[in-house]
C-alpha positions, 0 to 999 in steps of 0.5 A, spaced: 512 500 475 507 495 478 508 493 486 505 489 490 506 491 498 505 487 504 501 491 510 500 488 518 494 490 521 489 489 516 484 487 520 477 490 517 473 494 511 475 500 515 482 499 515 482 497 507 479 504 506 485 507 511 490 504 506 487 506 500 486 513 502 494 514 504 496 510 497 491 515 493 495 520 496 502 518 493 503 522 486 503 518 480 500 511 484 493 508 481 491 503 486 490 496 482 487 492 488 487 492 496 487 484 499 484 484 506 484 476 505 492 476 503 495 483 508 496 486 500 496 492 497 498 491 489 499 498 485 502 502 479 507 507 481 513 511 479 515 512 488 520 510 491 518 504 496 521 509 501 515 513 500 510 508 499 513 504 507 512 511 510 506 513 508 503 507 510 507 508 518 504 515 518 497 511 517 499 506 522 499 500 518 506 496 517 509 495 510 513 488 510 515 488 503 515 491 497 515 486 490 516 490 484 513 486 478 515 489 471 
């Protein structure tokens, strides 16, 4: 299922690098893109959107919301 998340504190590459890292570590995830520009992550995963928010909370990033695209 394709998401696509919307991530506070976004502020530099390093930060972009720090969210792919926590998003490669969900099982069944494939990480389409990561916006700096756009505070987005868009994604390809079987989690729930539960799993996705607190992985991102544990990294210190805000998840604002998940789009499920089909």
């Amino acid at each position: 299922m394709r998401k696509i998340i919307l991530i506070n504190g976004m502020m530099c590459k390093k930060c972009v690098a720090h969210v792919q890292k926590a998003l490669e570590k969900i099982p069944d995830t494939k990480i389409i893109s990561i916006s700096l520009e756009n505070g987005t992550a868009e994604i390809e995963s079987l989690a729930d959107d539960t799993v996705i928010k607190q992985t991102l909370t544990e990294t210190g990033f805000a998840c604002t919301g998940i789009e499920t695209k089909n």
